[in-house]
DRENTORKOL-3810 file (N, C-alpha, C; in nm, 4 decimals):
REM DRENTORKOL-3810
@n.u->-2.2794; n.v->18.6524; n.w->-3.1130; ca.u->-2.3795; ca.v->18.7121; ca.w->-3.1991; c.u->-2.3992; c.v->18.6261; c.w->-3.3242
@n.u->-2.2715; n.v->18.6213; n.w->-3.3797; ca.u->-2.3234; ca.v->18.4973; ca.w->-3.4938; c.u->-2.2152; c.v->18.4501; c.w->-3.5216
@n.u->-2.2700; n.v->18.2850; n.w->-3.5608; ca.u->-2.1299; ca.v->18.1944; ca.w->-3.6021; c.u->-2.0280; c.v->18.2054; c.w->-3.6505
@n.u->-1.9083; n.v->18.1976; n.w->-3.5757; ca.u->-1.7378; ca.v->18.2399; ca.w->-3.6180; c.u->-1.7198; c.v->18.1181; c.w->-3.7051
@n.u->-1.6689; n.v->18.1619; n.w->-3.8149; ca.u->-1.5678; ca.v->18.0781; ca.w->-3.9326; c.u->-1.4454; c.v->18.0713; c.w->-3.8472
@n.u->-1.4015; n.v->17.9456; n.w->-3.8257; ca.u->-1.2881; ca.v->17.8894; ca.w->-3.7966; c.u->-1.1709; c.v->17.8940; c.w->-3.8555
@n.u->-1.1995; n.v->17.8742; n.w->-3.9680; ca.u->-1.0638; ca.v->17.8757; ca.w->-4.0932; c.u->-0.9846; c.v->17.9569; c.w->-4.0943
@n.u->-0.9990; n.v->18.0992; n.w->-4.0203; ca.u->-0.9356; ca.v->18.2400; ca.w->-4.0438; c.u->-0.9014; c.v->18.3161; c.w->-3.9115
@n.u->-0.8268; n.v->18.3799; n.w->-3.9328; ca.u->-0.7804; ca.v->18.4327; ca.w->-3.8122; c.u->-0.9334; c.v->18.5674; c.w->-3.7711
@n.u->-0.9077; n.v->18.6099; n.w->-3.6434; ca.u->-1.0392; ca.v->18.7409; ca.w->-3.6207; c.u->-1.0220; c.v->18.7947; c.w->-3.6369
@n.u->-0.8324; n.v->18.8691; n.w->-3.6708; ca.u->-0.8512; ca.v->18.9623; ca.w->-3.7533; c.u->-0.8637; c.v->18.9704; c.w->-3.8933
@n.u->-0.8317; n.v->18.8549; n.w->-3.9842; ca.u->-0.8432; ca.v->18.8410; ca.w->-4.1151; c.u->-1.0112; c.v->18.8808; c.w->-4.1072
@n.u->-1.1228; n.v->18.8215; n.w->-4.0787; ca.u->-1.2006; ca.v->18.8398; ca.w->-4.0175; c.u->-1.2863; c.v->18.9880; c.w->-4.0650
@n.u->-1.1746; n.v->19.0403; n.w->-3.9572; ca.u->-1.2595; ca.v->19.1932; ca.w->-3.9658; c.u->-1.1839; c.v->19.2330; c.w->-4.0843
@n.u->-1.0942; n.v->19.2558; n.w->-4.1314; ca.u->-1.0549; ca.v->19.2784; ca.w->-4.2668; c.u->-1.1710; c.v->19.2685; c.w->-4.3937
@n.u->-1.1725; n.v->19.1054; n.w->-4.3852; ca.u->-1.2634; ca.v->19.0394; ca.w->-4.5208; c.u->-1.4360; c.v->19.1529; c.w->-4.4794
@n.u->-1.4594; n.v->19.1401; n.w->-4.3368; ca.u->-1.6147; ca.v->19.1888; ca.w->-4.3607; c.u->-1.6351; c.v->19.3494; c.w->-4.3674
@n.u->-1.5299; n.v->19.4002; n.w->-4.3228; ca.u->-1.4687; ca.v->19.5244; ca.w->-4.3556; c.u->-1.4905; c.v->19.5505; c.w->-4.5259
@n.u->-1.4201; n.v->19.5140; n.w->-4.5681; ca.u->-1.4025; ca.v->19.5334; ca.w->-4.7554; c.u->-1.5522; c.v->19.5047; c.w->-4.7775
@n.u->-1.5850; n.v->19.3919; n.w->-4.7591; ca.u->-1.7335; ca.v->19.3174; ca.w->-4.7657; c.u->-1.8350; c.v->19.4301; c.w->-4.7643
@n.u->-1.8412; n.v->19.5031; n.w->-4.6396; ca.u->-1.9257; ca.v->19.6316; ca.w->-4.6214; c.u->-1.9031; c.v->19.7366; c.w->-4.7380
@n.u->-1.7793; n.v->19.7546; n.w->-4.7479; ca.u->-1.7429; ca.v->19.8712; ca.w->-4.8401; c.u->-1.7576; c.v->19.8719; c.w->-4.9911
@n.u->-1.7687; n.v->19.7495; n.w->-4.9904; ca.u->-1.8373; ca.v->19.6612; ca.w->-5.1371; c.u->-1.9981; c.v->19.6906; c.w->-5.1553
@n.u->-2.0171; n.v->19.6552; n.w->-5.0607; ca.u->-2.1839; ca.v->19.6156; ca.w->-5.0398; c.u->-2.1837; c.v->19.8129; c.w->-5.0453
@n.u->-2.1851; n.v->19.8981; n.w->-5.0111; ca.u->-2.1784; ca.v->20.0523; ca.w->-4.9812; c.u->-2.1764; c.v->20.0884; c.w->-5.1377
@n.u->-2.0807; n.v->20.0644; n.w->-5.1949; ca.u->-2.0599; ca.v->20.1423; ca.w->-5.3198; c.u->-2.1228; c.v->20.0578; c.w->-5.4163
@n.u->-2.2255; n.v->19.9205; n.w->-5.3827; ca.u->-2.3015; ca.v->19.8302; ca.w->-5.4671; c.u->-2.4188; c.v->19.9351; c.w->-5.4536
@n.u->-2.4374; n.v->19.9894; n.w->-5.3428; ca.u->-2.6203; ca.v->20.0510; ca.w->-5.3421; c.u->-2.6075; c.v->20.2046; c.w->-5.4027
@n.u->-2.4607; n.v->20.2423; n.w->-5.4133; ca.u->-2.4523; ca.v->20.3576; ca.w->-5.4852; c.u->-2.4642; c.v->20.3464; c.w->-5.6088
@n.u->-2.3963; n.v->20.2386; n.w->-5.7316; ca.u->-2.3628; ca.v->20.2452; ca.w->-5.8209; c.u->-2.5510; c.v->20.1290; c.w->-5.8753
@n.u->-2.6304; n.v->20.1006; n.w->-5.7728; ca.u->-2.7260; ca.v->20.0318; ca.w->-5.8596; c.u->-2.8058; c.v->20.0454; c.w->-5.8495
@n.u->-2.9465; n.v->19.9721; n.w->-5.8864; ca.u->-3.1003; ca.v->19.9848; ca.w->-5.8344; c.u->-3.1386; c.v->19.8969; c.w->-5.7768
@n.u->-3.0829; n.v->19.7917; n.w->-5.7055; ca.u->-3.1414; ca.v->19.7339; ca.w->-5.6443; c.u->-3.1039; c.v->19.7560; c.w->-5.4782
@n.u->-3.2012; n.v->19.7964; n.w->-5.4840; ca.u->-3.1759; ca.v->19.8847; ca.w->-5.2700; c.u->-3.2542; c.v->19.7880; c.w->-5.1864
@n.u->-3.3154; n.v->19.6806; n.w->-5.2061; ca.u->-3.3702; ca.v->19.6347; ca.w->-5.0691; c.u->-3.2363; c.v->19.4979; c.w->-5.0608
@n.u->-3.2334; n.v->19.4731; n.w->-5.1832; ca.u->-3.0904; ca.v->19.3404; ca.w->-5.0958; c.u->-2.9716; c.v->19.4289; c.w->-5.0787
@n.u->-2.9444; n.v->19.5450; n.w->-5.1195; ca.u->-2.8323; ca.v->19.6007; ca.w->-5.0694; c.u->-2.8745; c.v->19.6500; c.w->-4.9414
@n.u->-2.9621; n.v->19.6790; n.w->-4.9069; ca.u->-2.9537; ca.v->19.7523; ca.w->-4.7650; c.u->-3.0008; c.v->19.6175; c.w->-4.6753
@n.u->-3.0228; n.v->19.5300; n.w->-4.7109; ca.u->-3.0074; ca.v->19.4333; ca.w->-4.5900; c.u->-2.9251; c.v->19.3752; c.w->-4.5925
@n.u->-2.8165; n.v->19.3598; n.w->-4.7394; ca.u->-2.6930; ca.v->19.3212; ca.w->-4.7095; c.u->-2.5887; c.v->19.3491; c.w->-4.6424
@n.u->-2.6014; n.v->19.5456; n.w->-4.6687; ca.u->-2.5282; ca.v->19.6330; ca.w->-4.5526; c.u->-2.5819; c.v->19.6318; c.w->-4.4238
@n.u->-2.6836; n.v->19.6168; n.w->-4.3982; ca.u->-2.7247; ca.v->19.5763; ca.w->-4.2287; c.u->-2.6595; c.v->19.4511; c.w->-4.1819
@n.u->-2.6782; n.v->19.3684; n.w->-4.2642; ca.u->-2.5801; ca.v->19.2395; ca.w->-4.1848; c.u->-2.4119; c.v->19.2515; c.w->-4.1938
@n.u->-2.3676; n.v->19.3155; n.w->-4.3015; ca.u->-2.2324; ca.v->19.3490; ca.w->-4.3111; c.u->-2.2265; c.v->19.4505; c.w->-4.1820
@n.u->-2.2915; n.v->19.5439; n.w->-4.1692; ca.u->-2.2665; ca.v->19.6155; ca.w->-4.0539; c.u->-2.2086; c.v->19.4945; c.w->-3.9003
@n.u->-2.3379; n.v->19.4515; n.w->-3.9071; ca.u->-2.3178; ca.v->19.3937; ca.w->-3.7781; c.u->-2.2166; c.v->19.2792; c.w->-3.7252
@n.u->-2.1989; n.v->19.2137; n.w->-3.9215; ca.u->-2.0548; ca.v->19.1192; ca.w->-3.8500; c.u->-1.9209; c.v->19.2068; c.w->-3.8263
@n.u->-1.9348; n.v->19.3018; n.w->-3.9003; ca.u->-1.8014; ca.v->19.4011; ca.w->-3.9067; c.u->-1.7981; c.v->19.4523; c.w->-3.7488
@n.u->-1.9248; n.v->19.5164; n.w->-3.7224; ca.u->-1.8893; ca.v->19.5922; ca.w->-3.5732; c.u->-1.8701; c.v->19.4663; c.w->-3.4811
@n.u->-1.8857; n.v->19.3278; n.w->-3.4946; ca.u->-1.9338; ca.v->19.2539; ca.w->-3.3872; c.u->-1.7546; c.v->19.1963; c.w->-3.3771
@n.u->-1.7187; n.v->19.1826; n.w->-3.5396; ca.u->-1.5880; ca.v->19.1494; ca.w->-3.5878; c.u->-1.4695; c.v->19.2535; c.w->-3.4774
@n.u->-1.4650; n.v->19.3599; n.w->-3.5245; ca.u->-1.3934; ca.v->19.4377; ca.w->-3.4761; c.u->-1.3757; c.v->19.4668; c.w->-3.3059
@n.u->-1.5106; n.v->19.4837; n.w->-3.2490; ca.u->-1.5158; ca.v->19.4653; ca.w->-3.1305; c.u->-1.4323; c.v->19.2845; c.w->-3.0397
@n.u->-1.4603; n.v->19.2193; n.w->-3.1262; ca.u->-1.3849; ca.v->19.0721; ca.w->-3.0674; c.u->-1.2547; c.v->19.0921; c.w->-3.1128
@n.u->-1.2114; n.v->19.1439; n.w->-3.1988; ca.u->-1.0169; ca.v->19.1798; ca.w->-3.2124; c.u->-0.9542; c.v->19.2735; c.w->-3.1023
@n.u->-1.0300; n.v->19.3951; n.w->-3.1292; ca.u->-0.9634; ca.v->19.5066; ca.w->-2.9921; c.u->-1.0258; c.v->19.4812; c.w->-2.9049
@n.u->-1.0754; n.v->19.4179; n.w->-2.8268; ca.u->-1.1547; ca.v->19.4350; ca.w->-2.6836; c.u->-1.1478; c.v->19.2536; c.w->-2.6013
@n.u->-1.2430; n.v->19.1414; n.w->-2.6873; ca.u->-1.2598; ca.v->19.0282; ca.w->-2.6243; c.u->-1.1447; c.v->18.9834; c.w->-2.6030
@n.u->-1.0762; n.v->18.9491; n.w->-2.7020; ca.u->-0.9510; ca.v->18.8897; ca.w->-2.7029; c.u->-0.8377; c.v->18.8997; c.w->-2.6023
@n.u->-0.8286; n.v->19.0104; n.w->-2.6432; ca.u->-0.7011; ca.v->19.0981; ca.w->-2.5125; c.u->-0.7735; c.v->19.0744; c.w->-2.3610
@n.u->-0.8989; n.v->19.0839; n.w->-2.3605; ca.u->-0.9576; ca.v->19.0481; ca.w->-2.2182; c.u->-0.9129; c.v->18.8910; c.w->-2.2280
@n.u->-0.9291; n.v->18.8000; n.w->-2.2771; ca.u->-0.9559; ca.v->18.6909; ca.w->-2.2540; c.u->-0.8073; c.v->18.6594; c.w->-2.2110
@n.u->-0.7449; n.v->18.7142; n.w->-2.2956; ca.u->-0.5664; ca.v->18.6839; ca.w->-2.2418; c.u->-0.5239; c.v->18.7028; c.w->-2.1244
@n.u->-0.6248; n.v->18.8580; n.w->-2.0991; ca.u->-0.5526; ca.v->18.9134; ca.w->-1.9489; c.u->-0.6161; c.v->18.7643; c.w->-1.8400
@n.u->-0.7125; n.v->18.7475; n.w->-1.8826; ca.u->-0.8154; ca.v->18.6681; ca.w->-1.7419; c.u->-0.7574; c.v->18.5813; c.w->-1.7227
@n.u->-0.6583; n.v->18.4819; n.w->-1.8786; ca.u->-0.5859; ca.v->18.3551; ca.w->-1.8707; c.u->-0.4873; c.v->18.4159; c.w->-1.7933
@n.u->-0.3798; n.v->18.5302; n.w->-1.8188; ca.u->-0.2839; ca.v->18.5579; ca.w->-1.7379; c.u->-0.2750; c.v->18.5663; c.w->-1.5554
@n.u->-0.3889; n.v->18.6101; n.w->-1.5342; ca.u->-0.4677; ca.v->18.6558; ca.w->-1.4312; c.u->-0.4278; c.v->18.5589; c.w->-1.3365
@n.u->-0.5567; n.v->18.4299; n.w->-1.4040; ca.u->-0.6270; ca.v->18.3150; ca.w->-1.3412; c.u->-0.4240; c.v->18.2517; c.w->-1.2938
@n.u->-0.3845; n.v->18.2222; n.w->-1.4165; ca.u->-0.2316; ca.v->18.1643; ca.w->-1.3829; c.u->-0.1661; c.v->18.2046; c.w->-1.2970
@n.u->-0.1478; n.v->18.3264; n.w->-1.2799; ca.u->-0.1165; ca.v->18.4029; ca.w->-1.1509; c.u->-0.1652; c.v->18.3536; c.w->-1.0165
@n.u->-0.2866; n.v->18.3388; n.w->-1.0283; ca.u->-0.3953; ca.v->18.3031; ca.w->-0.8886; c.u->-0.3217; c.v->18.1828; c.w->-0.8924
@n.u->-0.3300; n.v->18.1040; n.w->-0.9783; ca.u->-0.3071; ca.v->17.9342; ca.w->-0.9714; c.u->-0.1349; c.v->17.9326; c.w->-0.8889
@n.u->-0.0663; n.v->17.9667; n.w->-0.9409; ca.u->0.0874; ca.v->17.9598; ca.w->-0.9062; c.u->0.0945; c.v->18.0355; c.w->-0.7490
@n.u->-0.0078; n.v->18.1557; n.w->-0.7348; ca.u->0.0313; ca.v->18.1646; ca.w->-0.6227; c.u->-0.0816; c.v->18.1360; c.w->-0.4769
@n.u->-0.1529; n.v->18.0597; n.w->-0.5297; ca.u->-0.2054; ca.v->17.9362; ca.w->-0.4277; c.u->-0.1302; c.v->17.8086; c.w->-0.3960
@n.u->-0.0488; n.v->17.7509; n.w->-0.5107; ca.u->-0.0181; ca.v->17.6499; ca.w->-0.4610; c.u->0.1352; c.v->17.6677; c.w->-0.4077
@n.u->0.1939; n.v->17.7757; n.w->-0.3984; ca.u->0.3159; ca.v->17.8331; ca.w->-0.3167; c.u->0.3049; c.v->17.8304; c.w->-0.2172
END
């Protein structure tokens, strides 16, 4: 969905855009300016949900498939 920063772990990740959102949330409460806060919280939304979804879900898949595939591999060439 959109370009991963390298520098940081995915879950640091969802952490930083996590707070990020909750920042951006209590920015459109406490001010008057609502059109860059609410498109700031629309994009904070979406790295956060996109964030979070790749920590609990992709990841752990991607491990199982490596585990998987290794499995297949070791027991083909037996």
């Amino acid at each position: 969905m959109f370009t991963r920063y390298m520098g940081i772990t995915p879950q640091s990740q969802a952490y930083l855009f996590t707070f990020a959102l909750a920042l951006n949330l209590i920015g459109m409460m406490i001010t008057d300016m609502w059109l860059p806060m609410v498109v700031g919280a629309i994009v904070m939304t979406g790295l956060c949900a996109e964030s979070w979804i790749r920590v609990q879900h992709i990841i752990p898949m991607r491990k199982e498939l490596l585990k998987i595939r290794k499995q297949l591999d070791d027991s083909v060439v037996k």
